[in-house]
Chimera marker file (.cmm) of the C-alpha trace (Angstrom):
<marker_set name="trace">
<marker id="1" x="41.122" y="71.334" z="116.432" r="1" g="1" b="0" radius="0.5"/>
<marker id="2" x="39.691" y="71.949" z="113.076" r="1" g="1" b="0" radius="0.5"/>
<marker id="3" x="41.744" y="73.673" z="110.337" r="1" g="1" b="0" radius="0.5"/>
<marker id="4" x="39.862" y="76.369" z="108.191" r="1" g="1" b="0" radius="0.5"/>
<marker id="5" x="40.365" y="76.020" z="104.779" r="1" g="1" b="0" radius="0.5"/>
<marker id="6" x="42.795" y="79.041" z="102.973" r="1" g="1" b="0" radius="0.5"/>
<marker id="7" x="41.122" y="80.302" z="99.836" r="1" g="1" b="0" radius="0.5"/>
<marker id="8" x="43.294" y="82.130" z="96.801" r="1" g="1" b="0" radius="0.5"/>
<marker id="9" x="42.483" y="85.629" z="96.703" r="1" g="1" b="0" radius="0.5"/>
<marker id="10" x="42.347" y="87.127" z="93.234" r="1" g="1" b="0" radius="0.5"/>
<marker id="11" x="44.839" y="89.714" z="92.223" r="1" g="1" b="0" radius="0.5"/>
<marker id="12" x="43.549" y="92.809" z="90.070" r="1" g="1" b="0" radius="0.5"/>
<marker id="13" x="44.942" y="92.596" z="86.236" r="1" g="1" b="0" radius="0.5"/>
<marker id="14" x="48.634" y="91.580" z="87.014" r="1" g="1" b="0" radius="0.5"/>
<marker id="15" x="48.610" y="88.406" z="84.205" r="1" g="1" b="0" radius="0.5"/>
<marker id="16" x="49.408" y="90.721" z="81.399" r="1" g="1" b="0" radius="0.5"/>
<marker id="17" x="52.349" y="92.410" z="83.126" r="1" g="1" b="0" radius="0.5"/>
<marker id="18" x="53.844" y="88.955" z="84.398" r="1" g="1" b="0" radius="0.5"/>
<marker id="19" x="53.829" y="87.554" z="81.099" r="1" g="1" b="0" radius="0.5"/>
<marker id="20" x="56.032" y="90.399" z="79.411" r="1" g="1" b="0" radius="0.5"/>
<marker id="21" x="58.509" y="90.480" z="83.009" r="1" g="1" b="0" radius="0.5"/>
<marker id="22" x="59.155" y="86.374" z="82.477" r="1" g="1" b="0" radius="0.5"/>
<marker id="23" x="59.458" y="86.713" z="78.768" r="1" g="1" b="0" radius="0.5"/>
<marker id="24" x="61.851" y="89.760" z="78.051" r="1" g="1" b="0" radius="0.5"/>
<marker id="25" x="65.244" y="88.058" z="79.980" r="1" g="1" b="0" radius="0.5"/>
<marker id="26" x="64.462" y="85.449" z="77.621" r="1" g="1" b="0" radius="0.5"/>
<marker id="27" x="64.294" y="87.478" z="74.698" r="1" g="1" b="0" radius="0.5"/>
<marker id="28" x="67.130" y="89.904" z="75.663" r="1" g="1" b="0" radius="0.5"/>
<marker id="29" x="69.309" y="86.783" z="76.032" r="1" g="1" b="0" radius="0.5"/>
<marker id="30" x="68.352" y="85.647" z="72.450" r="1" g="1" b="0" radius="0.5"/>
<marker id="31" x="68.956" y="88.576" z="71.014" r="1" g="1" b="0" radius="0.5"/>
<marker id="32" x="72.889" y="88.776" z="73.142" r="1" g="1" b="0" radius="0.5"/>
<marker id="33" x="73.457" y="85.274" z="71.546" r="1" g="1" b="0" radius="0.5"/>
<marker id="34" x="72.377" y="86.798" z="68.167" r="1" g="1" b="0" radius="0.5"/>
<marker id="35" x="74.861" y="89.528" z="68.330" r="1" g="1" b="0" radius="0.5"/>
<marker id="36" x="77.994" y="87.770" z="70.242" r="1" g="1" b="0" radius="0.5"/>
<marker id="37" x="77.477" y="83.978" z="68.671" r="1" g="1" b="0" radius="0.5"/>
<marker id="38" x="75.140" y="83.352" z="65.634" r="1" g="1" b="0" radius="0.5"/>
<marker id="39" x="76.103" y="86.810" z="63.630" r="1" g="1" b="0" radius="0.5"/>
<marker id="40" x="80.101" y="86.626" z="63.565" r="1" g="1" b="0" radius="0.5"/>
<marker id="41" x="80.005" y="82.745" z="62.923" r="1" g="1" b="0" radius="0.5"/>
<marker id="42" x="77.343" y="83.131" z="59.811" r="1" g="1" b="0" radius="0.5"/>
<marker id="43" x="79.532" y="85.827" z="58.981" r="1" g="1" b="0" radius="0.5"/>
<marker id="44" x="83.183" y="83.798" z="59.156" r="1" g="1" b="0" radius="0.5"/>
<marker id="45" x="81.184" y="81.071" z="57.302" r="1" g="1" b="0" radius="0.5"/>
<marker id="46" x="80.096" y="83.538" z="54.508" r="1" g="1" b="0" radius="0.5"/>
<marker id="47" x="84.256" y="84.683" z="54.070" r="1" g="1" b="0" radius="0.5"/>
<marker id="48" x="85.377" y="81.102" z="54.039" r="1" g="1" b="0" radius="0.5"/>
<marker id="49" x="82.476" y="79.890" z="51.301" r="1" g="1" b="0" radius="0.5"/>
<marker id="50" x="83.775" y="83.265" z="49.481" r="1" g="1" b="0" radius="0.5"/>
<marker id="51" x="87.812" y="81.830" z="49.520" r="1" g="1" b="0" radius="0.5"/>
<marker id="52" x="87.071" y="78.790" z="48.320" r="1" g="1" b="0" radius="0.5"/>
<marker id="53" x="84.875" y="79.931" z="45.584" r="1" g="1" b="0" radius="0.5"/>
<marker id="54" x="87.886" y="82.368" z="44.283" r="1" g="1" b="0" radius="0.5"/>
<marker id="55" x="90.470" y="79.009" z="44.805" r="1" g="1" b="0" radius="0.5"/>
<marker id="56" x="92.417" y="78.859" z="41.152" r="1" g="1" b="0" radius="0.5"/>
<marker id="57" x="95.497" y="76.862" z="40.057" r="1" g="1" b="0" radius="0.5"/>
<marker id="58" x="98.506" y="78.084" z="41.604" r="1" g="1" b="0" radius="0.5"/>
<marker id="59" x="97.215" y="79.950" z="44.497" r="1" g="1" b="0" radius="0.5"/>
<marker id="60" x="98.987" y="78.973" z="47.695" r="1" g="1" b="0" radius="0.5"/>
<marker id="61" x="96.806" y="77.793" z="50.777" r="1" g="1" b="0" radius="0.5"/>
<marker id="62" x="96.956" y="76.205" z="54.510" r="1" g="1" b="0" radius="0.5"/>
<marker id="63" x="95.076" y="73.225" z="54.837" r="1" g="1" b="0" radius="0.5"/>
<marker id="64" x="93.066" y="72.480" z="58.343" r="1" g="1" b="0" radius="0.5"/>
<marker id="65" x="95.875" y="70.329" z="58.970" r="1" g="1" b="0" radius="0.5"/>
<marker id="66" x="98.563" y="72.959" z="58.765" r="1" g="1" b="0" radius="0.5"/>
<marker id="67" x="100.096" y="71.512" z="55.666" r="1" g="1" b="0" radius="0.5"/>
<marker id="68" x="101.553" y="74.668" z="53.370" r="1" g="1" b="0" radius="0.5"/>
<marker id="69" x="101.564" y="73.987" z="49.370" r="1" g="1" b="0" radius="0.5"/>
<marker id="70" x="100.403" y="75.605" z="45.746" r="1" g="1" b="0" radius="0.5"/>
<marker id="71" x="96.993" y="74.172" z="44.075" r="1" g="1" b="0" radius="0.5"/>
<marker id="72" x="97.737" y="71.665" z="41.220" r="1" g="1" b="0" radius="0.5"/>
<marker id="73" x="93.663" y="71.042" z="40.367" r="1" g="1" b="0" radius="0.5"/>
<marker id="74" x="90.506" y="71.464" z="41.390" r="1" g="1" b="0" radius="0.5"/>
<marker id="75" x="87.649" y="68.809" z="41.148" r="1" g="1" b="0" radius="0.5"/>
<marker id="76" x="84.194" y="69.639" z="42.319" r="1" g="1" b="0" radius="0.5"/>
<marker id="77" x="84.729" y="69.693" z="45.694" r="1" g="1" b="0" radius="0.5"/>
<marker id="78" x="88.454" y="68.032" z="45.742" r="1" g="1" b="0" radius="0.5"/>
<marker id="79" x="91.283" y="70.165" z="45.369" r="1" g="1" b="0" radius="0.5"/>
<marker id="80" x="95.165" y="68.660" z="44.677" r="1" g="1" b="0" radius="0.5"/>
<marker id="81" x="97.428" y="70.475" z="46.320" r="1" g="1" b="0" radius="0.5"/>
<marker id="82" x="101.518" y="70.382" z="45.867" r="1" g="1" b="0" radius="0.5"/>
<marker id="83" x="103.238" y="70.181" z="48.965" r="1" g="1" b="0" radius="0.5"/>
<marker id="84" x="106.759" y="69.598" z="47.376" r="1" g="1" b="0" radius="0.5"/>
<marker id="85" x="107.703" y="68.866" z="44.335" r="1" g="1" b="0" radius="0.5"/>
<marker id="86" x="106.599" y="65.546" z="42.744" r="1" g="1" b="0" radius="0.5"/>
<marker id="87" x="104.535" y="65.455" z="45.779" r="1" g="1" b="0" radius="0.5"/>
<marker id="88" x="100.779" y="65.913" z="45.745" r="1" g="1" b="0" radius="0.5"/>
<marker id="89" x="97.409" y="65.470" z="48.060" r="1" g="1" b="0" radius="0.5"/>
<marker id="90" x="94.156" y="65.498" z="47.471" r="1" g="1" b="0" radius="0.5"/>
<marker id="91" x="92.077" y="67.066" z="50.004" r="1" g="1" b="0" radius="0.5"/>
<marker id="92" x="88.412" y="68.493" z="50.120" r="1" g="1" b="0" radius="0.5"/>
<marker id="93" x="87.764" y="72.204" z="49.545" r="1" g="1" b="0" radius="0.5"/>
<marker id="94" x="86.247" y="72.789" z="53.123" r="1" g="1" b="0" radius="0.5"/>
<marker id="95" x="90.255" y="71.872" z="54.617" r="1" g="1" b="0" radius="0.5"/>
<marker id="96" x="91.633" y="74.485" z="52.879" r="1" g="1" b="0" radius="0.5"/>
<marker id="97" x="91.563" y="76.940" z="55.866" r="1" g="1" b="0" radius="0.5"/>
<marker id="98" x="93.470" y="79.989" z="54.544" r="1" g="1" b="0" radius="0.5"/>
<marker id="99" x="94.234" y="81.486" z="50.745" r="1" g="1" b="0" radius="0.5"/>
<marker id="100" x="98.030" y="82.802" z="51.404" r="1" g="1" b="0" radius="0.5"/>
<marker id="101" x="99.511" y="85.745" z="49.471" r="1" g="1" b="0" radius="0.5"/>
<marker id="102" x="101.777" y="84.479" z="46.317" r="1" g="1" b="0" radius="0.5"/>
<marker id="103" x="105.123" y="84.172" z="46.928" r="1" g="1" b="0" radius="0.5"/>
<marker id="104" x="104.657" y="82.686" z="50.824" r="1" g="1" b="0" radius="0.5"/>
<marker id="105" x="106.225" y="79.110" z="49.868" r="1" g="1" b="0" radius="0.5"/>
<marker id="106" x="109.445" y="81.039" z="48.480" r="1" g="1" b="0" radius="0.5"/>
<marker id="107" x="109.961" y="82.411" z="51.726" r="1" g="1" b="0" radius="0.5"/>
<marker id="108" x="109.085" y="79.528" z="54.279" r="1" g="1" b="0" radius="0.5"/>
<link id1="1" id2="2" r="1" g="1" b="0" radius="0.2"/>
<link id1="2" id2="3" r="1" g="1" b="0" radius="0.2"/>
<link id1="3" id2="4" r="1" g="1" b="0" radius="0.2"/>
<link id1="4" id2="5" r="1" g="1" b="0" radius="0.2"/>
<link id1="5" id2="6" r="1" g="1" b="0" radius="0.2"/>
<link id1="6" id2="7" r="1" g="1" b="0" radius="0.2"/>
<link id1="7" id2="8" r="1" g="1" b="0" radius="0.2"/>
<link id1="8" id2="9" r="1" g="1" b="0" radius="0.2"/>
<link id1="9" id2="10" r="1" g="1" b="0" radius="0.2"/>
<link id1="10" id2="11" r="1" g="1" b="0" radius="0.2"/>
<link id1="11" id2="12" r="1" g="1" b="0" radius="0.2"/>
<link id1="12" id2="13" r="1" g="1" b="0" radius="0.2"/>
<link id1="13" id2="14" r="1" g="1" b="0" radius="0.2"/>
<link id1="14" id2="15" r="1" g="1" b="0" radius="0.2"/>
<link id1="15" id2="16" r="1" g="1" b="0" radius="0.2"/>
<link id1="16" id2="17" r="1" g="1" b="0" radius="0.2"/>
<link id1="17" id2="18" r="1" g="1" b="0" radius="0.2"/>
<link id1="18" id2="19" r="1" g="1" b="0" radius="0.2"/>
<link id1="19" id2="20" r="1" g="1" b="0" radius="0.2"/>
<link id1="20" id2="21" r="1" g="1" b="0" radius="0.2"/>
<link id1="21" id2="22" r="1" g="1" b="0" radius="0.2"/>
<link id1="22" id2="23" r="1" g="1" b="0" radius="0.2"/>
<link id1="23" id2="24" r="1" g="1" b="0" radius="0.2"/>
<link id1="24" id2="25" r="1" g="1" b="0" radius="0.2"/>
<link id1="25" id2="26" r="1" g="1" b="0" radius="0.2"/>
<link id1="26" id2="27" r="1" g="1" b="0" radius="0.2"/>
<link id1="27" id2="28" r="1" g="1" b="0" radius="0.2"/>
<link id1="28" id2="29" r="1" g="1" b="0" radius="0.2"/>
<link id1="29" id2="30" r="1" g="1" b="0" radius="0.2"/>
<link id1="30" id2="31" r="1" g="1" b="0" radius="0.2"/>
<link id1="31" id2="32" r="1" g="1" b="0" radius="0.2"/>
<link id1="32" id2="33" r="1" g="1" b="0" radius="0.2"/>
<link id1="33" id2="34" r="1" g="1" b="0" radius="0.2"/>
<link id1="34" id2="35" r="1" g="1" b="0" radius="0.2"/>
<link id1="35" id2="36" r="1" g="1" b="0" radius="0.2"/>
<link id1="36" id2="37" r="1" g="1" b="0" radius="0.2"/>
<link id1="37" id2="38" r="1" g="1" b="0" radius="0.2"/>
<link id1="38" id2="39" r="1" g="1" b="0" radius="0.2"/>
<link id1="39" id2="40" r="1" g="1" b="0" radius="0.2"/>
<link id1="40" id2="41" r="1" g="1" b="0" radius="0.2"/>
<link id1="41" id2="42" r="1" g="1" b="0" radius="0.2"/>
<link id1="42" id2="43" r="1" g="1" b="0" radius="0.2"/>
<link id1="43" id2="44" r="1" g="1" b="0" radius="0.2"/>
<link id1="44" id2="45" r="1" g="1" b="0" radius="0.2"/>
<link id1="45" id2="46" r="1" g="1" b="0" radius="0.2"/>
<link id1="46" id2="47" r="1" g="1" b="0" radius="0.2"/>
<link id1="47" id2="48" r="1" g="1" b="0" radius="0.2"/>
<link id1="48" id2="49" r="1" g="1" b="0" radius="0.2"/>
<link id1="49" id2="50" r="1" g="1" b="0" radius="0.2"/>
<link id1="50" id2="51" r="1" g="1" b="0" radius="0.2"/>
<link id1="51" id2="52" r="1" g="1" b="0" radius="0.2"/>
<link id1="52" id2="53" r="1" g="1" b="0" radius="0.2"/>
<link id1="53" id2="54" r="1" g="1" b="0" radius="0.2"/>
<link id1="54" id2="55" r="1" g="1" b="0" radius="0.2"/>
<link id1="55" id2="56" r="1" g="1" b="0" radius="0.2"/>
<link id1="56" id2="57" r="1" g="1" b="0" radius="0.2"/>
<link id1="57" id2="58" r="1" g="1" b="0" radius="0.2"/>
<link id1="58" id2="59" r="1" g="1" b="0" radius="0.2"/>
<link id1="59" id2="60" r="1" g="1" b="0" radius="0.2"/>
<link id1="60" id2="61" r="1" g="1" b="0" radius="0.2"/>
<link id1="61" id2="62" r="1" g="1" b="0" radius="0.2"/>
<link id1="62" id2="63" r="1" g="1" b="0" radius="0.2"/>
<link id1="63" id2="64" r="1" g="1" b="0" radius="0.2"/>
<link id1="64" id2="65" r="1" g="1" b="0" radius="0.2"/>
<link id1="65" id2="66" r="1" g="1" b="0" radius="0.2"/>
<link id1="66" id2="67" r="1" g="1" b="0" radius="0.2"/>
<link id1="67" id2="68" r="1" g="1" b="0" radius="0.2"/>
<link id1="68" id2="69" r="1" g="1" b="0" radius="0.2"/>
<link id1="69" id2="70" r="1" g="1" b="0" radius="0.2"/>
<link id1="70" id2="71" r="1" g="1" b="0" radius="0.2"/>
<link id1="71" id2="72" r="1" g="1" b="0" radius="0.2"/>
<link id1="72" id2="73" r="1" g="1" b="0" radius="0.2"/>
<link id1="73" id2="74" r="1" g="1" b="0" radius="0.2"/>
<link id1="74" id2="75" r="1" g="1" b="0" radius="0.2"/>
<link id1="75" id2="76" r="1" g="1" b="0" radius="0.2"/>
<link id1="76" id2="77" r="1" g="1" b="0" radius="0.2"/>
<link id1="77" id2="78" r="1" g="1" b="0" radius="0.2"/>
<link id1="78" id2="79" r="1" g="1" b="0" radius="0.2"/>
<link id1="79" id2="80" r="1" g="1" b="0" radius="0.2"/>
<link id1="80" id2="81" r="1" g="1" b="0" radius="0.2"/>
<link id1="81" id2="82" r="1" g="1" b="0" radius="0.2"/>
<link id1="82" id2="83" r="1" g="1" b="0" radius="0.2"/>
<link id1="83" id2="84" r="1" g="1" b="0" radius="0.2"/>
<link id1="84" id2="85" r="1" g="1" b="0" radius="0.2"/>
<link id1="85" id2="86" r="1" g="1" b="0" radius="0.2"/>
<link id1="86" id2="87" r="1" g="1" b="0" radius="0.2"/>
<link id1="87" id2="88" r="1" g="1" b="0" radius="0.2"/>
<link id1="88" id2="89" r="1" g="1" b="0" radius="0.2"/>
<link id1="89" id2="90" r="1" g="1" b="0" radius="0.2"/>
<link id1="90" id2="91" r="1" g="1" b="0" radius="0.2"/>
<link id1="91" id2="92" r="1" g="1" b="0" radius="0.2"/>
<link id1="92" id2="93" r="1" g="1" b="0" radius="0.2"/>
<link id1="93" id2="94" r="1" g="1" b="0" radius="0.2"/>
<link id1="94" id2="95" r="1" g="1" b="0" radius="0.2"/>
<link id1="95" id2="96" r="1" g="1" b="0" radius="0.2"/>
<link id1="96" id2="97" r="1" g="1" b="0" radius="0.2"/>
<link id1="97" id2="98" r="1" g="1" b="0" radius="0.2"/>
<link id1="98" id2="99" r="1" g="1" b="0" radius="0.2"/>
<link id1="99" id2="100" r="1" g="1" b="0" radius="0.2"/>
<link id1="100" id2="101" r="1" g="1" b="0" radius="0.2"/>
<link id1="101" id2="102" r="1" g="1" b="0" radius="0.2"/>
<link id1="102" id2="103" r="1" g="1" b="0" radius="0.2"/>
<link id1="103" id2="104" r="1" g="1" b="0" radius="0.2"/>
<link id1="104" id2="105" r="1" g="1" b="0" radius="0.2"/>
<link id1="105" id2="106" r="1" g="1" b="0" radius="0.2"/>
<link id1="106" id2="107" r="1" g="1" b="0" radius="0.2"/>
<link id1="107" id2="108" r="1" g="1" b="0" radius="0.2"/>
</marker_set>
């Protein structure tokens, strides 16, 4: 009871064509992440690097932390902000979260 050995046969040209079949899901899912991840955050990032650029004295912002008050100073990267009056915080310019339109303390 002797078992012949199975030899490989060769295929014709088919390692071209199985290289682009396993590569393109690959690609097509980059390109899906591209469009429905990467774009619209590099985008959100490019609006919020925009506010804070345009931040002035006496605008009225949100911090991260959902505190509400009018910008007293801004320092390099440290903005004072007046939550009441006589009372101020410091935070840094990446927690201000949202510029509000003037006029939005009045009415809270």
């Amino acid at each position: 009871m002797s078992i012949s050995p199975a030899y490989a046969q060769a295929s014709g040209s088919a390692g071209q064509g199985d290289l682009l079949t396993t590569m393109l899901p690959m690609i097509a899912i980059f390109v899906v992440f591209y469009f429905l991840l990467i774009r619209p955050q590099q985008k959100k990032a490019k609006e919020h690097r925009a506010m804070l650029e345009a931040l002035e004295k006496g605008a009225e912002v949100v911090t991260a932390g959902g505190i509400v008050g009018r910008v007293v100073r801004l320092v390099d990267s440290y903005v004072t902000v007046e939550i009441a009056s006589g009372v101020e915080i410091t935070v840094q310019k990446q927690a201000v979260s949202q510029l509000l339109p003037k006029g939005t303390m009045k009415s809270l």
